[in-house]
C-alpha positions as CSV (number, residue, x, y, z in Angstrom):
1,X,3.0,-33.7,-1.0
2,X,-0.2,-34.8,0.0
3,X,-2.1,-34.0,3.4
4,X,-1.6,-36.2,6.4
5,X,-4.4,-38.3,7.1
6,X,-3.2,-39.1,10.9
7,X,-4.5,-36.2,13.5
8,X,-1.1,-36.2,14.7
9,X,0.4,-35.7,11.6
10,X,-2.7,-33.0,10.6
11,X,-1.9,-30.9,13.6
12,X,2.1,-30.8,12.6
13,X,0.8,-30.1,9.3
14,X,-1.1,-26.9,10.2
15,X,1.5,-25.7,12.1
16,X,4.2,-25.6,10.2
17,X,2.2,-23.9,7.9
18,X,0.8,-21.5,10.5
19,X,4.6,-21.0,11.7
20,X,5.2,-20.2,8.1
21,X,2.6,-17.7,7.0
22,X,3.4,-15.6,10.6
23,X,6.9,-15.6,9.7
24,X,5.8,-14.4,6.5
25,X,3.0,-11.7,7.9
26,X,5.8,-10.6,10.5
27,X,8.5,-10.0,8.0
28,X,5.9,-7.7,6.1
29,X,5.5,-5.9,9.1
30,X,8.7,-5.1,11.1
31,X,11.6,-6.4,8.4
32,X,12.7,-2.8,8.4
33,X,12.0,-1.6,12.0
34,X,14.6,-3.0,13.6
35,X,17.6,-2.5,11.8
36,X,16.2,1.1,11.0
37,X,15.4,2.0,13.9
38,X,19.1,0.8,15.4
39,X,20.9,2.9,12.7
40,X,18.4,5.7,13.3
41,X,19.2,5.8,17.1
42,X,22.6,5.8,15.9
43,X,23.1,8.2,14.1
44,X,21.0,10.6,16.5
45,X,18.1,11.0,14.7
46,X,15.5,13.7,16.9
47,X,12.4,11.9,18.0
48,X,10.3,15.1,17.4
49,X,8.7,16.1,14.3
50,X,9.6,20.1,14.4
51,X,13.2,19.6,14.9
52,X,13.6,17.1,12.4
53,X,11.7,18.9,9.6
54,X,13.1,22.2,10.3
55,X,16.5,22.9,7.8
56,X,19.6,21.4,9.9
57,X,22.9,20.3,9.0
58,X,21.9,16.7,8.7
59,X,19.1,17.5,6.0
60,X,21.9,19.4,4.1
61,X,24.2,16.9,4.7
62,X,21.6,13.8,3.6
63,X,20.1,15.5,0.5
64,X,22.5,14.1,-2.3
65,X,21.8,10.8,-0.7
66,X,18.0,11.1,-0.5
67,X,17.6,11.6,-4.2
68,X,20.0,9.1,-5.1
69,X,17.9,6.9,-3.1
70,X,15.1,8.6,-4.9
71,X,16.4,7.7,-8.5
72,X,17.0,4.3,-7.7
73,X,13.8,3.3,-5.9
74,X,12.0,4.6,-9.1
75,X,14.3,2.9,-11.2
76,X,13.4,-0.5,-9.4
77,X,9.8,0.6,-10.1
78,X,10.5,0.9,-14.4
79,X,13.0,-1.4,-14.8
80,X,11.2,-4.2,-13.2
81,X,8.3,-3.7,-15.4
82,X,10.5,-3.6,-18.6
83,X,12.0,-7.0,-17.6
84,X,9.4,-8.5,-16.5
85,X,10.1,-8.4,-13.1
86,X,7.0,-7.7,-11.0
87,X,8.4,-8.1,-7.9
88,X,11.0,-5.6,-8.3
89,X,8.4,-3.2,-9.3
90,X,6.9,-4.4,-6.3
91,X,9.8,-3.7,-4.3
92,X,10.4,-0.6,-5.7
93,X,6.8,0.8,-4.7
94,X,7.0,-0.4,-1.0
95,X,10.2,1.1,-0.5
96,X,8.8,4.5,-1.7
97,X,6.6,4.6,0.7
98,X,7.6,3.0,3.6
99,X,8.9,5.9,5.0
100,X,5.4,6.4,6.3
101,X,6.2,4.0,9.1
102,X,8.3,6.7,10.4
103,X,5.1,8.9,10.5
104,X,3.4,6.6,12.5
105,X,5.9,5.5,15.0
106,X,6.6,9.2,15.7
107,X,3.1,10.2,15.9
108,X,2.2,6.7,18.2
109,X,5.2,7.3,20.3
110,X,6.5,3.8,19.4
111,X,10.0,2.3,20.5
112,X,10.9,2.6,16.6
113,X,11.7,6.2,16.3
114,X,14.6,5.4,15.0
115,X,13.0,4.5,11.9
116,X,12.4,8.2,11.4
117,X,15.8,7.7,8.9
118,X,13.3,6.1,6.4
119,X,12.5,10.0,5.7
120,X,15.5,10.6,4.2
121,X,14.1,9.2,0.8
122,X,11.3,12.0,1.1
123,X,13.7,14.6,1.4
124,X,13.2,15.5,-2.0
125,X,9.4,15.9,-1.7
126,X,9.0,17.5,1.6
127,X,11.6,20.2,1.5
128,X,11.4,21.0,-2.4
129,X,8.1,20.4,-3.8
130,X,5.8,19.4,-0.1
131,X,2.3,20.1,-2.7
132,X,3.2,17.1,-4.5
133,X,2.3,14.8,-2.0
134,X,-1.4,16.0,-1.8
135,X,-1.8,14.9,-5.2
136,X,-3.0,11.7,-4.0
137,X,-5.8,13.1,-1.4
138,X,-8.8,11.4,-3.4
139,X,-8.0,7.9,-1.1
140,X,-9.1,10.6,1.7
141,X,-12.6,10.9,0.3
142,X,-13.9,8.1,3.1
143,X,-12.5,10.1,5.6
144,X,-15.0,13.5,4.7
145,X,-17.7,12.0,6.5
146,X,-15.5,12.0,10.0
147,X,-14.3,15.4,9.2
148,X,-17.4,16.4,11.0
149,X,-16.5,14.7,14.4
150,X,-14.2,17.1,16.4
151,X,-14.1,15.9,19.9
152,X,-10.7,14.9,21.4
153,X,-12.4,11.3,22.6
154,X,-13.5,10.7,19.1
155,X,-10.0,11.2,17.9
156,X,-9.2,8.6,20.2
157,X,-12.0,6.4,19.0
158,X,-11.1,7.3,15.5
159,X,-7.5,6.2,15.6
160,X,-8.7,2.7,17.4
161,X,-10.7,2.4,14.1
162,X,-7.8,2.8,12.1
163,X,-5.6,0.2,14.0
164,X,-8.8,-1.9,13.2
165,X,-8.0,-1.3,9.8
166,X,-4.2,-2.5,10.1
167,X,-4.9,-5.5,11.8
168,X,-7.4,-6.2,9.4
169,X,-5.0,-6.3,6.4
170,X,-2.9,-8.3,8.5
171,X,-5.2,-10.6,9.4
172,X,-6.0,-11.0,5.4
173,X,-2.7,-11.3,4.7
174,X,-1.8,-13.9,7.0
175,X,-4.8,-16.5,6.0
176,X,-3.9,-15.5,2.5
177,X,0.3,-16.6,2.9
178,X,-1.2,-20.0,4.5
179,X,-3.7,-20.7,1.8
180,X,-0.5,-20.3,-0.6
181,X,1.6,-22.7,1.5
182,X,-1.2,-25.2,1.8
183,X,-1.7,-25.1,-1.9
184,X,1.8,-25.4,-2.2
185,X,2.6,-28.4,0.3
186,X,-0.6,-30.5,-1.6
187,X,1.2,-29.8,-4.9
188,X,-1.4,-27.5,-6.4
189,X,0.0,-24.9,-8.9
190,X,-2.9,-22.7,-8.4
191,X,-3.9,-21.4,-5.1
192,X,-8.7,-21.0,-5.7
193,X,-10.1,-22.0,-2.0
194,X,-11.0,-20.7,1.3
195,X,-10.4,-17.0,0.9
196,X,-9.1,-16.8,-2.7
197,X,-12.9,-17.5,-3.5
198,X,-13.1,-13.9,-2.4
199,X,-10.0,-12.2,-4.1
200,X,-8.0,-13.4,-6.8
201,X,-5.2,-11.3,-5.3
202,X,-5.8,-11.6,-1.3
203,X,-2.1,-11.0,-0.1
204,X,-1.7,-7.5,-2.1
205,X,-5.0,-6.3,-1.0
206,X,-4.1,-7.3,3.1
207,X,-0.9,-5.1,1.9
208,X,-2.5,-2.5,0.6
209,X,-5.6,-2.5,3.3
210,X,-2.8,-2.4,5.8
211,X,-0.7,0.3,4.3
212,X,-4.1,2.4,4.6
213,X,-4.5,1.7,7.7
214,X,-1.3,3.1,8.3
215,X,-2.0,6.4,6.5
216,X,-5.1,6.8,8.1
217,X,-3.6,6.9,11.1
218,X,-1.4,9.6,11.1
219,X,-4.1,11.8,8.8
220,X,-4.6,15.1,9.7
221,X,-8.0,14.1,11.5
222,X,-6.0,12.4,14.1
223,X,-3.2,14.7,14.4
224,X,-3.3,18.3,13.6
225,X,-1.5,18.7,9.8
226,X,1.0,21.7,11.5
227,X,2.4,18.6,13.9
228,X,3.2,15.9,11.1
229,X,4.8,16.9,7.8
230,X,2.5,16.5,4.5
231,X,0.2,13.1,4.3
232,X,1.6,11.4,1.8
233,X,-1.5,10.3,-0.2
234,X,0.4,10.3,-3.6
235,X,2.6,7.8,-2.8
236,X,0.2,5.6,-1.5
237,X,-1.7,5.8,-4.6
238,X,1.3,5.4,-6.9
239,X,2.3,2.3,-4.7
240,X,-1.6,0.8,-5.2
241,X,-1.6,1.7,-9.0
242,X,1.9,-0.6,-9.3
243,X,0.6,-3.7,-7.0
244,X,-2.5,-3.3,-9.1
245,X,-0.5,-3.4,-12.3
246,X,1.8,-6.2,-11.2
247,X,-1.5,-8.2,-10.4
248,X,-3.1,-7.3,-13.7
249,X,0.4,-8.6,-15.5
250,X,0.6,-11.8,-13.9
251,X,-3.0,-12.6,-14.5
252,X,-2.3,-12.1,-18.3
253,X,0.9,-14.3,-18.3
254,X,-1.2,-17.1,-16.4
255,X,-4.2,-16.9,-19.0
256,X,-1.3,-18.1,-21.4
257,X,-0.3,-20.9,-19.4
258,X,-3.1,-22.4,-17.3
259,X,-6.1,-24.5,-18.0
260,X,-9.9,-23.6,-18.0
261,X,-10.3,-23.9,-14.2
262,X,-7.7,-21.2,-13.7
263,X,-10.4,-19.5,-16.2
264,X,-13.3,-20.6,-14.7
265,X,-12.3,-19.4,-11.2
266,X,-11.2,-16.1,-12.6
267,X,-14.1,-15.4,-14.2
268,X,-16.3,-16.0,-11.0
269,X,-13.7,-14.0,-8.1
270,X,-13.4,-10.6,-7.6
271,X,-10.1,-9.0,-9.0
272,X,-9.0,-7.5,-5.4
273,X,-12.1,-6.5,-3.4
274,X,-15.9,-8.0,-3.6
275,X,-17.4,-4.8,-4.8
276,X,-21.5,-4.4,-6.0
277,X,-22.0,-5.4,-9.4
278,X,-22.4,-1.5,-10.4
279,X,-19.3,-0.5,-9.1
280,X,-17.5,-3.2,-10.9
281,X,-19.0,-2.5,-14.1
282,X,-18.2,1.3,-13.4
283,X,-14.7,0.3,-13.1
284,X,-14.4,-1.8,-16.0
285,X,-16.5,0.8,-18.4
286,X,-13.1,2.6,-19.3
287,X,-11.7,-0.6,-21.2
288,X,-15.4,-1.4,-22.8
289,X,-15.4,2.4,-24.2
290,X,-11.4,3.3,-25.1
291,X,-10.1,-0.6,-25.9
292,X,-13.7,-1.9,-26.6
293,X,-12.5,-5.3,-24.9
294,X,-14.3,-6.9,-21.8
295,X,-10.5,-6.7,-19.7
296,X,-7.3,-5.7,-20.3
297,X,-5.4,-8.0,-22.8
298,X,-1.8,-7.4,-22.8
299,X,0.8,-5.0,-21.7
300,X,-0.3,-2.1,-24.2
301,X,-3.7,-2.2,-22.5
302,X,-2.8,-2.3,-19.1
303,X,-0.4,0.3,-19.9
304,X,-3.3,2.1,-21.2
305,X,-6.0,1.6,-18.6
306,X,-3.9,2.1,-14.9
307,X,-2.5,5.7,-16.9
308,X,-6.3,6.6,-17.5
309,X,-6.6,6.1,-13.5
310,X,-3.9,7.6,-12.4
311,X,-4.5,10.4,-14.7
312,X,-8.3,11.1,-13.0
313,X,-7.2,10.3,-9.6
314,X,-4.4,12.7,-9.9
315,X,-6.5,15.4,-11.5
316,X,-9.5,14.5,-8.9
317,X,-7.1,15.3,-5.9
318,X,-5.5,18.3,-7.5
319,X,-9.4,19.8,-8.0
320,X,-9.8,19.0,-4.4
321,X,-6.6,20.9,-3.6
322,X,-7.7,24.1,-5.3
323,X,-11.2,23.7,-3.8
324,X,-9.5,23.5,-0.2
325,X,-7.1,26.5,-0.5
326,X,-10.1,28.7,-2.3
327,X,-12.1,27.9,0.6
328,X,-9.4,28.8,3.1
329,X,-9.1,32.2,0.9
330,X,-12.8,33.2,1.1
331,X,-12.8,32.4,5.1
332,X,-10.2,34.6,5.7
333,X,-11.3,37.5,3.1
């Protein structure tokens, strides 16, 4: 399909594909929160954070389900990377953590409450092992600098920033979806203009820029960490690590069947983010030292490198962990 050359038929054009990529960005968003919340309201979920987290007969009675659930969301996550099957893996990784839209539309107050039954698949975390979730709190490290600011009209400030942030993955992956559809409707097989000059993999960074957001805004900087149960930074760093090895995968498999302007184009975008040079090369100097390669080849070295990562990061945020309790220890000594 080529494009329309009549303005009439242009402006039909763009609008179907506008129509498209909303529907698209809107299903990211609120494909859960409806039927979620319905069931939630249902079943009587409390629309307080104390009296849900507090042992009750529904926790005890939801428990076998939650790590059910548990076993098979993480199952979705391996099992789609043995098949090679990224989007299960993908699917696996959002549906571990987005239970955090019940955090937020508790703590915003929302007309979702209901989707508060999304915390049933963190049961397993929260009231067994709660510490396991701070093993992620290196993604907090831009927030240190506001940790300073401790008016109540800041918060308020500070939470509008974080919206910001939402609306701004959003926003990228919207344009991203109708760059894909456009590329798709003028019969190209690989999607390289407007703003995939930027990022080879825009739609998973507006997800992950918007899942963020979302953590952001429910971190203990807005609301006091005894009103909300733990911030669950690990999950939002295991979910990162998979869409970054899903992306990573499928670049490899298209290097095998794609011409030199898939390479070309590659070469010259940023993998997810337009980062300075030194910070790119920082990135990268794992692979140059332990696989002495230039980027990851294959599964084995992907493998590899996004382990290393997730080994440091974890490490990091554990070291931060200590460091906060020790502190908290010589305050009160």
């Amino acid at each position: 399909m080529l494009v329309p050359k009549k303005k009439n038929n242009q402006i039909l054009f763009i609008a179907i594909i506008s129509v498209l990529s909303l529907t698209s960005t809107i299903g990211m968003v609120f494909f859960f929160l409806f039927p979620l919340n319905w069931f939630g309201s249902v079943i009587g979920l409390p629309d307080t954070w104390p009296s849900y987290w507090n042992p009750s007969s529904f926790v005890e009675m939801v428990t076998p389900i939650a790590f059910f659930s548990l076993a098979i969301v993480l199952l979705y996550i391996i099992v789609g990377f043995i098949i090679k099957r990224y989007k299960i893996s993908i699917l696996g990784s959002v549906a571990l953590y987005i239970p955090i839209l019940g955090y937020f539309s508790f703590a915003m107050s929302f007309m979702f409450t209901g989707v508060g039954v999304l915390f049933v698949l963190w049961i397993p975390f929260v009231n067994y092992c709660p510490g396991i979730l701070k093993l992620g709190d290196i993604v907090l490290v831009p927030l240190l600098p506001l940790t300073l600011l401790t008016s109540t009209p800041l918060y308020t400030i500070l939470l509008i920033f974080f919206l910001l942030i939402q609306g701004l993955g959003i926003t990228i992956f919207f344009f991203s979806v109708a760059e894909w559809f456009y590329s798709r409707f003028i019969n190209h097989e690989i999607t390289v203009s407007r703003i995939y000059r930027y990022s080879r993999h825009p739609q998973y960074l507006g997800f992950l820029i918007w899942s963020y957001g979302i953590l952001l805004s429910v971190s203990p900087i807005v609301y006091p960490s005894d009103v909300t149960p733990p911030l669950p930074t690990l999950l939002w760093l295991i979910n990162a690590l998979v869409v970054v090895t899903v992306a990573l995968f499928e670049e490899n498999e298209l290097l095998r069947i794609q011409n030199t302007d898939y390479t070309k184009w590659r070469e010259e975008t940023p993998f997810m983010l337009p980062l300075p040079n030194f910070v790119s090369a920082l990135l990268i100097k794992p692979v140059k030292v332990f696989l002495k390669k230039e980027w990851p080849k294959n599964r084995k070295d992907i493998a590899f490198i996004i382990s290393f990562y997730t080994v440091i990061l974890i490490f990091l945020s554990a070291l931060s962990s200590i460091l906060e309790i020790s502190s908290k220890l010589l305050n009160t000594s």
